[in-house]
PAZAPA-4460 file (N, C-alpha, C; in steps of 0.05 Angstrom, whole numbers, plus 32768, in hexadecimal, padded with zeros to 4 digits):
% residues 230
    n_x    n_y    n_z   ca_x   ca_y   ca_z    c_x    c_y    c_z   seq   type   mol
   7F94   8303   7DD2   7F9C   82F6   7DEC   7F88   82FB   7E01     1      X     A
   7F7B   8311   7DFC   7F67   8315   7E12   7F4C   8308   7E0B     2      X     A
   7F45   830C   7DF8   7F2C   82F9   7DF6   7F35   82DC   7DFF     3      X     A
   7F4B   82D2   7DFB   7F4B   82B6   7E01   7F4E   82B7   7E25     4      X     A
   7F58   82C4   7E2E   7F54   82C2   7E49   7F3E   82CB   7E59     5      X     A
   7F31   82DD   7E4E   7F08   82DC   7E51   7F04   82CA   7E49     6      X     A
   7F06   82B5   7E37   7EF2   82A2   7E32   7EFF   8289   7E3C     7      X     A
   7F1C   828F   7E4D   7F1E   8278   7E59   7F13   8277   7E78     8      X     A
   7F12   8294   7E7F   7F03   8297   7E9B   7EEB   828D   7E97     9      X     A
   7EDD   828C   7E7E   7EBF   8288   7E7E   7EB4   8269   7E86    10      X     A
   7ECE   8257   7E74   7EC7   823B   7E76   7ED4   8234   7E81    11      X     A
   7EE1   8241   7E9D   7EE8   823E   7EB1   7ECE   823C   7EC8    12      X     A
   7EC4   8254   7EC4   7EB6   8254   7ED6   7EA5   8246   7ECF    13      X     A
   7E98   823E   7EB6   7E85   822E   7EB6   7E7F   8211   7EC2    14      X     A
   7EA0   81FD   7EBD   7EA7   81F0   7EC8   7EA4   81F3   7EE0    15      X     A
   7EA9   81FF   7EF4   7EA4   8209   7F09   7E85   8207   7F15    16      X     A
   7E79   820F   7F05   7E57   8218   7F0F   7E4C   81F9   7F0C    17      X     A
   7E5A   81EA   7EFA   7E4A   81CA   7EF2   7E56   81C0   7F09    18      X     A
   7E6D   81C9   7F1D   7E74   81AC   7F31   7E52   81A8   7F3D    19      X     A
   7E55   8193   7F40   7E40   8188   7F57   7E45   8198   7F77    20      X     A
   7E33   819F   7F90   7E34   81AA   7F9C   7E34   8196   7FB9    21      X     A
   7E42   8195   7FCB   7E48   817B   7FD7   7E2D   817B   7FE5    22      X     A
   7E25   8161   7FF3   7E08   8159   7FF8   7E12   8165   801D    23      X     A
   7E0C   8176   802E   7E09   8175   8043   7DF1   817D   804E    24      X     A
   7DD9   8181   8043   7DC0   8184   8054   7DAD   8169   804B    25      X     A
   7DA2   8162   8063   7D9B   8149   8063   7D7B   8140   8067    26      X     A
   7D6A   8165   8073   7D57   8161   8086   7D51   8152   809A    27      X     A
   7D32   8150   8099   7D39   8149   80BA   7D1E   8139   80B6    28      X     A
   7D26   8119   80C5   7D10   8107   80C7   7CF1   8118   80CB    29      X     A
   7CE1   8110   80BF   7CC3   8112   80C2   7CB4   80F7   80BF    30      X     A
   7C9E   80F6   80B2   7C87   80E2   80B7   7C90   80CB   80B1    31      X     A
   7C87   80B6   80B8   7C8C   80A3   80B8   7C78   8094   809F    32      X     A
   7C7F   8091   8085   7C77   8087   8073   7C6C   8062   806E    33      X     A
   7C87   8054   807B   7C80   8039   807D   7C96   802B   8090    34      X     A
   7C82   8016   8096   7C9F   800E   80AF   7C94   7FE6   80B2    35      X     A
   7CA3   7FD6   80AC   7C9E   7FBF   80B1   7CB1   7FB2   80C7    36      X     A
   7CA1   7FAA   80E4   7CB6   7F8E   80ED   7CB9   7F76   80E1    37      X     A
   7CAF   7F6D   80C8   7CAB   7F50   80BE   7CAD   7F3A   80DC    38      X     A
   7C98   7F3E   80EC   7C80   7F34   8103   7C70   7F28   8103    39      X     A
   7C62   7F2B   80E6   7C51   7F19   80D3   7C5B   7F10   80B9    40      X     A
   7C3B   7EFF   80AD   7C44   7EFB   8095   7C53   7F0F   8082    41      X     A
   7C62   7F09   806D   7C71   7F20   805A   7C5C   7F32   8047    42      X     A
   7C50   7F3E   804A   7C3F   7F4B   8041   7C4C   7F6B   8038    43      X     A
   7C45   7F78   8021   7C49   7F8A   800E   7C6C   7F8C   8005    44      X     A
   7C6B   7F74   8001   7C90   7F6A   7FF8   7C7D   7F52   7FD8    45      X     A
   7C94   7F60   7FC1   7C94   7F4A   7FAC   7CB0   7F41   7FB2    46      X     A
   7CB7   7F25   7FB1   7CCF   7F21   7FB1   7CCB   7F06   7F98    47      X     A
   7CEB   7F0B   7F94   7CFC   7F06   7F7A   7D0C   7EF4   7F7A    48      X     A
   7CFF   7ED3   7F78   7D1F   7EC1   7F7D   7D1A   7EAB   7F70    49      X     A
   7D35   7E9C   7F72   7D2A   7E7D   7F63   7D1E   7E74   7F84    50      X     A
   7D07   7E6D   7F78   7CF1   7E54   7F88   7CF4   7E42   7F7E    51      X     A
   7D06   7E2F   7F98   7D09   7E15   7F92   7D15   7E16   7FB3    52      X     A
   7D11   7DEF   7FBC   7D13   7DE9   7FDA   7D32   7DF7   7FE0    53      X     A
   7D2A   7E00   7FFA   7D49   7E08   8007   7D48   7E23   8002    54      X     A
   7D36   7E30   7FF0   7D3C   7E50   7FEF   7D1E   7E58   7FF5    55      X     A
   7D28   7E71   800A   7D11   7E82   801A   7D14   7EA2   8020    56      X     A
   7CF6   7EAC   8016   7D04   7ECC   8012   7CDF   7ECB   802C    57      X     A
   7CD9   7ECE   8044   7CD4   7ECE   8057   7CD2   7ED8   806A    58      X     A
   7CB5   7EE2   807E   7CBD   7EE8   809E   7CCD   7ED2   80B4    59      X     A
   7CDD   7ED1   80B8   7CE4   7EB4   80C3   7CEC   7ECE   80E6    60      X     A
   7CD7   7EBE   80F8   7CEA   7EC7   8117   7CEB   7EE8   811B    61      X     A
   7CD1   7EEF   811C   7CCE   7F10   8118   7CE8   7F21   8104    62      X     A
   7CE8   7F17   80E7   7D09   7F1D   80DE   7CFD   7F1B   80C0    63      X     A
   7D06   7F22   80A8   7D06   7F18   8092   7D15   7F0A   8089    64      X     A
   7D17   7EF2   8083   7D27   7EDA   8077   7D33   7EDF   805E    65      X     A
   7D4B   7EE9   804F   7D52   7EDB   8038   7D5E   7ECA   803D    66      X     A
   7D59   7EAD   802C   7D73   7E99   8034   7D6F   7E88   8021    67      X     A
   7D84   7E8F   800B   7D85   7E88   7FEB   7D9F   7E82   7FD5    68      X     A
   7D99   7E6C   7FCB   7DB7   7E63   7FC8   7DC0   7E74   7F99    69      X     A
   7DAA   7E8C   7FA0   7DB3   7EA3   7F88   7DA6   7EB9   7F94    70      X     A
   7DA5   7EC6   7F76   7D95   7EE0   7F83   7D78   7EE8   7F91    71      X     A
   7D74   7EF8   7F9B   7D5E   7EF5   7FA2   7D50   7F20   7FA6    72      X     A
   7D43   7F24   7FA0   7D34   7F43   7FAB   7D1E   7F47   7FB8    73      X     A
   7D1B   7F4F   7FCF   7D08   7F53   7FD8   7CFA   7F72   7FD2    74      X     A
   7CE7   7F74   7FC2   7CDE   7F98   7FC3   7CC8   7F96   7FCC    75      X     A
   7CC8   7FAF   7FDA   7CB4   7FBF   7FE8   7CA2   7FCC   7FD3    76      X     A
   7C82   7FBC   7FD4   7C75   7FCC   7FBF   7C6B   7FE1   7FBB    77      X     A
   7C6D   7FEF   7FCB   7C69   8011   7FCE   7C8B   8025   7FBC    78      X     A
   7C77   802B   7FB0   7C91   8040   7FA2   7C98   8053   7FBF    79      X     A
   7CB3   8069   7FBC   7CB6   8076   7FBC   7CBC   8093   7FB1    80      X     A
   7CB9   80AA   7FBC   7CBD   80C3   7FAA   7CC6   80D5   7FC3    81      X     A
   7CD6   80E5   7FBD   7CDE   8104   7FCD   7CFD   80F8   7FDC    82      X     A
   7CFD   8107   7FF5   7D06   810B   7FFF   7D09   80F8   8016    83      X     A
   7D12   80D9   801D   7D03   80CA   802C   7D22   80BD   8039    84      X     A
   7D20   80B4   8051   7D2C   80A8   8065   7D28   808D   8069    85      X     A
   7D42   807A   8064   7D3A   8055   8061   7D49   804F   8070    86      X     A
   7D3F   8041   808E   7D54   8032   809B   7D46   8012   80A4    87      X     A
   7D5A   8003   80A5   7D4E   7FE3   80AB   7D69   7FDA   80B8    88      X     A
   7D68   7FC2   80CB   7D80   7FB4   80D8   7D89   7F95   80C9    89      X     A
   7D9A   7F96   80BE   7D9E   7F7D   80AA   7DB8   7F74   80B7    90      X     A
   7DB3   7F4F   80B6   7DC6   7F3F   80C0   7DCD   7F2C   80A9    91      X     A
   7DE4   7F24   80A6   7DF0   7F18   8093   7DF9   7EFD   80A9    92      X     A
   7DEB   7EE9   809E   7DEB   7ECE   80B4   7DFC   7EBA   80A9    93      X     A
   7E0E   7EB9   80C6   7E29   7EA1   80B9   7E1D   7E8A   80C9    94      X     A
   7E1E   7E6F   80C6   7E1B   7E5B   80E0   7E26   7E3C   80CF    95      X     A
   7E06   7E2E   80C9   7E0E   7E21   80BE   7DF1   7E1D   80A3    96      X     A
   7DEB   7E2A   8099   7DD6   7E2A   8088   7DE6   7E1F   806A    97      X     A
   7DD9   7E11   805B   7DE6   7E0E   8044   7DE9   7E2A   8035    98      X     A
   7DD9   7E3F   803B   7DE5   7E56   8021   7DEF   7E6B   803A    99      X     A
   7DFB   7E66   804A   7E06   7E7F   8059   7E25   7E82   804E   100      X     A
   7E29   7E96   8047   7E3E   7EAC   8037   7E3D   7EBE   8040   101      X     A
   7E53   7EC8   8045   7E5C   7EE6   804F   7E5E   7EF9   803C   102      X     A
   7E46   7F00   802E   7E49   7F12   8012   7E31   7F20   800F   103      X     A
   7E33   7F36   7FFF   7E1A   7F45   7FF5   7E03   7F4D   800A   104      X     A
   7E06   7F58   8011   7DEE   7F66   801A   7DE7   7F84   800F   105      X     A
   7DD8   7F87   8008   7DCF   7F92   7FEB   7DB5   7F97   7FF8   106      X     A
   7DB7   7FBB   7FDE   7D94   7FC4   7FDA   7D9B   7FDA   7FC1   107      X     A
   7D82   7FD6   7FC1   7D74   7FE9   7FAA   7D5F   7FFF   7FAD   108      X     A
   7D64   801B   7FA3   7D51   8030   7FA7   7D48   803D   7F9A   109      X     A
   7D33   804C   7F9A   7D24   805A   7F84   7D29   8047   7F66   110      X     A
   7D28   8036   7F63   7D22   801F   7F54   7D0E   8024   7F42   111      X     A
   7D15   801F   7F26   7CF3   8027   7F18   7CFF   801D   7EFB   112      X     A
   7CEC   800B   7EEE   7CF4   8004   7ED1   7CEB   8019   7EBD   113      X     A
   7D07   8022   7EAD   7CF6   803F   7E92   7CEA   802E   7E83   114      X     A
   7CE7   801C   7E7C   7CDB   800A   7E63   7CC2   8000   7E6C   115      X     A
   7CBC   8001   7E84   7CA7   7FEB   7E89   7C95   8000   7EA6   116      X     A
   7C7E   7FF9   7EAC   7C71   8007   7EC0   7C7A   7FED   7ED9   117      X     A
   7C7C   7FDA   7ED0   7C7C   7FBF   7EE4   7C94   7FBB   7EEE   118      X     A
   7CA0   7FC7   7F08   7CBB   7FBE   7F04   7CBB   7FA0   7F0E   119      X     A
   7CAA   7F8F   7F1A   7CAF   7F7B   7F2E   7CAB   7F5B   7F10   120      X     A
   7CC2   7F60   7F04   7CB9   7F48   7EE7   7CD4   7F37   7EE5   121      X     A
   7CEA   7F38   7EF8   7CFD   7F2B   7EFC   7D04   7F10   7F03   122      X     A
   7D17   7F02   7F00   7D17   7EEC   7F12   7D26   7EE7   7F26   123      X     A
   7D37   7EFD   7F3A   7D4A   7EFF   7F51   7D69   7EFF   7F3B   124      X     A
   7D6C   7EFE   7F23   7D8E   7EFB   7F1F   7D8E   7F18   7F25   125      X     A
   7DB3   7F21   7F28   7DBB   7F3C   7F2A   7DBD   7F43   7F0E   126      X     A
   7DBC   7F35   7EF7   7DC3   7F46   7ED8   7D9D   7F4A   7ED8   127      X     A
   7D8B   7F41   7EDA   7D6D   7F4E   7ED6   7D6C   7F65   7EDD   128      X     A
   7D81   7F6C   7EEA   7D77   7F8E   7EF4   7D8A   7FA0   7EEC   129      X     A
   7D94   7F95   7ED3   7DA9   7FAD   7EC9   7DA1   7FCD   7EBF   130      X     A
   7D85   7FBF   7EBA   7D71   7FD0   7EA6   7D66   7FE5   7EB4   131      X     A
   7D64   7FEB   7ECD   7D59   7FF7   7EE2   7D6A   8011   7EE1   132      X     A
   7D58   8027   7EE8   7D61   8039   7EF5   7D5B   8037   7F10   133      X     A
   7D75   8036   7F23   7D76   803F   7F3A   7D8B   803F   7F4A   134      X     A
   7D8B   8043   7F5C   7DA4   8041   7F7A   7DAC   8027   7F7F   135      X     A
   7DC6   8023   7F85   7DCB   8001   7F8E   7DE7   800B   7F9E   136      X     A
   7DE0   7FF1   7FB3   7DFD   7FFD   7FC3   7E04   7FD9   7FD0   137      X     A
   7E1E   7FCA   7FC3   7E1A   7FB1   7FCF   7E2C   7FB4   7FEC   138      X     A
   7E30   7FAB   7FFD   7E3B   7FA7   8014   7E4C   7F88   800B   139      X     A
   7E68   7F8E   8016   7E6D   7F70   800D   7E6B   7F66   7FF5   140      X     A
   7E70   7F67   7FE3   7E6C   7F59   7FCD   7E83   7F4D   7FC3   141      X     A
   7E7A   7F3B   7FA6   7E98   7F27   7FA5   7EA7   7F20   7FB2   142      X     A
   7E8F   7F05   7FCE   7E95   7EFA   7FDF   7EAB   7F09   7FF5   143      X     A
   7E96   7F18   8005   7EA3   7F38   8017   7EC0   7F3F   800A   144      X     A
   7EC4   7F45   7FF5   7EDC   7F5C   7FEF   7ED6   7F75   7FDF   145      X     A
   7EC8   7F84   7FE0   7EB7   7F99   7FD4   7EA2   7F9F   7FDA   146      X     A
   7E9E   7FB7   7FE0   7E89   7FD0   7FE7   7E82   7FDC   7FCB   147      X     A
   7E73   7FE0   7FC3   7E6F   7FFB   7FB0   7E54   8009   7FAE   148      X     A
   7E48   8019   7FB1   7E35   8026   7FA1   7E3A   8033   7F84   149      X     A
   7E21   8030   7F75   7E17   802E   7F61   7DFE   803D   7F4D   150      X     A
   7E01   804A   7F42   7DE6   8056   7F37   7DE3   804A   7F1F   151      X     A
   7DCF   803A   7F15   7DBB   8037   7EFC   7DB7   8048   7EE2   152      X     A
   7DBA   8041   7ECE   7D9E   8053   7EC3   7DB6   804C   7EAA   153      X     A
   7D9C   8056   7E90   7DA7   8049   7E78   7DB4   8035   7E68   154      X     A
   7DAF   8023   7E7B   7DC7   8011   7E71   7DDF   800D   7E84   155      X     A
   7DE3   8023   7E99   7E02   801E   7EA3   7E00   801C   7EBF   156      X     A
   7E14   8019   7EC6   7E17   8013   7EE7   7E29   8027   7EF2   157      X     A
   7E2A   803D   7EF2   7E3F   8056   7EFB   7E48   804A   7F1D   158      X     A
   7E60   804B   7F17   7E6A   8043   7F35   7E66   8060   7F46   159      X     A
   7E67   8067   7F5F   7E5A   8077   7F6C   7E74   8073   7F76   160      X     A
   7E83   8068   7F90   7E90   8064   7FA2   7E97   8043   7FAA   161      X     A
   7EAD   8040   7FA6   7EB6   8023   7FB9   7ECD   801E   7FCA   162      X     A
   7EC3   800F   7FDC   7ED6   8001   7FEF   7EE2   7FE7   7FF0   163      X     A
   7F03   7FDB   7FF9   7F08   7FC8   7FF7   7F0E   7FC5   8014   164      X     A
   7F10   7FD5   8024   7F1C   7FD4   803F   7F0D   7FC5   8057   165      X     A
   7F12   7FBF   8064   7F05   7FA5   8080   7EEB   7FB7   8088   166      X     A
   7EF8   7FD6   8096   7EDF   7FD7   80A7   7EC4   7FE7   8091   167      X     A
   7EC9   7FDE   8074   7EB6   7FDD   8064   7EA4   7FC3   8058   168      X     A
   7EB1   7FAF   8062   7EA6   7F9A   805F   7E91   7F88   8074   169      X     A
   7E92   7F79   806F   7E77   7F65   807E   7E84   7F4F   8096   170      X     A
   7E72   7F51   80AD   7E7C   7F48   80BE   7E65   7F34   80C4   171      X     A
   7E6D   7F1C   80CF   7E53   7F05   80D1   7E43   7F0C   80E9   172      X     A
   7E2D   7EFD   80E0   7E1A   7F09   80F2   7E1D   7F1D   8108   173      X     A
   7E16   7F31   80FB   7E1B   7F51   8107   7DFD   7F63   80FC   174      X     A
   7DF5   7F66   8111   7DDF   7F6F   8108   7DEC   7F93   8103   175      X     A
   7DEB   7FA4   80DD   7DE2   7FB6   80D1   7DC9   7FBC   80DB   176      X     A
   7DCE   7FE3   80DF   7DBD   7FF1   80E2   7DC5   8003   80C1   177      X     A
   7DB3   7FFE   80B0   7DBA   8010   809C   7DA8   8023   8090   178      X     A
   7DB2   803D   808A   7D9A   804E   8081   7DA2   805F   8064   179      X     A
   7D91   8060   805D   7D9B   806A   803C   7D80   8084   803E   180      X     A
   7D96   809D   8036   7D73   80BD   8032   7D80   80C0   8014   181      X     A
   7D65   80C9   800A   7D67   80D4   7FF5   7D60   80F9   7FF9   182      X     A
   7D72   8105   7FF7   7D5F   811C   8002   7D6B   813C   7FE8   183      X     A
   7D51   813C   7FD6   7D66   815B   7FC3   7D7A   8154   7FB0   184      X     A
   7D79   813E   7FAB   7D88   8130   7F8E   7DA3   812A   7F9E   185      X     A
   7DA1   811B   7FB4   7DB8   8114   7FC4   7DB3   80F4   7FCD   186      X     A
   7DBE   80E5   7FCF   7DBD   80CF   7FDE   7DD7   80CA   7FEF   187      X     A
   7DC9   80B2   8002   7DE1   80B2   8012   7DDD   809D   8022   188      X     A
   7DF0   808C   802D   7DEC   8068   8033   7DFF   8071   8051   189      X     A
   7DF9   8069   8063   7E01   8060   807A   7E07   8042   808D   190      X     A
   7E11   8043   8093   7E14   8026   80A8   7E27   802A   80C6   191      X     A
   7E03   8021   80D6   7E0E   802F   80EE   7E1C   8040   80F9   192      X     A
   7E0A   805F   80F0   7E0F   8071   80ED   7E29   807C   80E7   193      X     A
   7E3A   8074   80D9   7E42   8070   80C2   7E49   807E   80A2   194      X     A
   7E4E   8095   809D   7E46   8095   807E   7E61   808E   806C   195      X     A
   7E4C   8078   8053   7E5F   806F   804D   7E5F   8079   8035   196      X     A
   7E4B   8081   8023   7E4A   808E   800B   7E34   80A8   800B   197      X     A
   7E3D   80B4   8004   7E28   80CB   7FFD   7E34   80D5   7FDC   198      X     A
   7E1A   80E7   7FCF   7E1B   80E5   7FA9   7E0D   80F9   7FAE   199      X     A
   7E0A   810E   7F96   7DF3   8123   7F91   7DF6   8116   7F70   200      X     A
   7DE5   8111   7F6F   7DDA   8106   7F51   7DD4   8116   7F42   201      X     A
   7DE0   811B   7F2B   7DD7   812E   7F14   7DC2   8133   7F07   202      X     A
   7DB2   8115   7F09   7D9B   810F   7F00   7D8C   80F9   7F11   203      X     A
   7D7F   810D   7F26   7D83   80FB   7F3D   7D63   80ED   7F35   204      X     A
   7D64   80D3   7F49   7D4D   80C4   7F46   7D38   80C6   7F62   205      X     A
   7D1D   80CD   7F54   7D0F   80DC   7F6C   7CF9   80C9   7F74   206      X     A
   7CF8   80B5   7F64   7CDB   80A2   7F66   7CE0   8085   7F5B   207      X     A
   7CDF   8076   7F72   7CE6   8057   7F75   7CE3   8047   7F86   208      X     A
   7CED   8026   7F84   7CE3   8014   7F8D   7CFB   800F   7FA3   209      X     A
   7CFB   8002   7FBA   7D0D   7FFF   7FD8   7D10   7FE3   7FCF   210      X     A
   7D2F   7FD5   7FCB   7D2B   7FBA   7FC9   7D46   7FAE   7FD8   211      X     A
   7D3A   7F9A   7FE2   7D4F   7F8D   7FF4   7D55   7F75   7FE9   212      X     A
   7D74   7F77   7FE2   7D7D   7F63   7FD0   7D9B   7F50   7FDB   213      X     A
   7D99   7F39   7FCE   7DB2   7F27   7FD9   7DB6   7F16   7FC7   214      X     A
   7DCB   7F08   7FC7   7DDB   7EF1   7FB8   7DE7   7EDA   7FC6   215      X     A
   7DD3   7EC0   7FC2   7DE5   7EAC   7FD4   7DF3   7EB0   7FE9   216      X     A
   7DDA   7EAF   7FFB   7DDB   7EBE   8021   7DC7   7EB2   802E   217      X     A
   7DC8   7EB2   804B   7DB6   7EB5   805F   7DB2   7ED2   8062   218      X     A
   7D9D   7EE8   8066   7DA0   7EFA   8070   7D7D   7F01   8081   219      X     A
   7D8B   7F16   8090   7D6D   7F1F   809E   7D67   7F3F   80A0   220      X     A
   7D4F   7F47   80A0   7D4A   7F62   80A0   7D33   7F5B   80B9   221      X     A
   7D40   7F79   80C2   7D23   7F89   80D3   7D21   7FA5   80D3   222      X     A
   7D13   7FA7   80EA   7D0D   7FC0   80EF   7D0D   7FDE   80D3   223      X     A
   7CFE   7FCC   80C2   7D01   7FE1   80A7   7CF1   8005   80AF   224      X     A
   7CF5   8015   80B3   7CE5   8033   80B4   7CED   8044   809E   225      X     A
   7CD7   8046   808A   7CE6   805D   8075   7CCC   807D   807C   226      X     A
   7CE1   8090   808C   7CDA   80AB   808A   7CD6   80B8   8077   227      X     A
   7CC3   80CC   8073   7CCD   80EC   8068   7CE1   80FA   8076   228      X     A
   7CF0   810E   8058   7D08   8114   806A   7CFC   8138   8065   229      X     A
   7CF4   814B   8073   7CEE   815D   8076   7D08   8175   8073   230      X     A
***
């Protein structure tokens, strides 16, 4: 009887020592790594869509243009690695455009294909990127009734956290201030200042691609600045 209750303390505690440890240190903004107003032409962006008339992935009006009647990704061709700080202001545009939808506003982080050195070989659908390891967090999705973040890798899509509730959803043209750190095998998504998900990843992802993604939308980005997070 006593050995069994030593060795239930043991894989007790072991259990114990494997929880994950909650993410509360965050550091603290440092250098400023890259920062686009899209002011000019779209330069160090591959983007990912059906090309054909009526669809535009674009600087339009000091702003970045998606406005596309499927998917579409915009990535930033600079990898990332460490410890880094991503914020940009994104508007989800209602009026009267033929693809304006109140849905998806979407990204992608630390992005990186295991099979391939190339990740940019897609054609904008959302199943091309099943294969990916990385971060995904949609805003709005399934035409605004769902929030979720998402982690990648092998094959699966691990749900992270979701929302069905209003003040988690998408509001028309409202300009998002959103920022996503990766910081110590932690991530964590904000909206206007905000936190809406935070994860300590077991097998966290340290080196990847920044991709701004949508589904049959108008949408706009600015003010992109991705920090070191010290």
């Amino acid at each position: 009887m006593r050995s069994f209750l030593v060795l239930s303390m043991v894989l007790c505690g072991a259990a114990a020592a494997a929880e994950p440890a909650a993410c509360t240190a965050w550091g603290r903004p440092g250098a400023v790594l890259y920062e686009d107003h899209f002011d000019g032409p779209l330069t160090g962006w591959v983007t990912e869509y059906a090309h054909k008339p009526g669809n535009v992935v674009a600087n339009r009006d000091g702003r970045l243009l998606m406005d596309v009647d499927s998917g579409a990704t915009a990535w930033l061709d600079k990898p990332l690695s460490g410890n880094v700080l991503i914020g940009f202001t994104r508007r989800v545009v209602v009026g009267d455009g033929k693809n304006d939808r109140l849905s998806d506003l979407n990204v992608f982080w630390m992005a990186h294909d295991p099979r391939r050195a190339d990740l940019f070989t897609r054609s904008g659908k959302f199943e091309d990127y099943d294969d990916l390891a990385m971060y995904y967090v949609g805003i709005g999705g399934n035409h605004n009734t769902t929030t979720r973040m998402r982690r990648y890798g092998n094959g699966s899509r691990e749900l992270v956290g979701a929302y069905g509730d209003r003040a988690h959803l998408l509001a028309p043209n409202r300009d998002y201030r959103i920022e996503i750190a990766v910081y110590d095998g932690c991530t964590r998504v904000r909206v206007d200042g905000a936190t809406w998900f935070t994860w300590r990843d077991p097998h966290p992802l340290v080196r990847g691609y920044l991709g701004l993604r949508t589904t049959w939308s108008r949408q706009t980005v600015d003010d992109l600045t991705i920090r070191r997070l010290d």
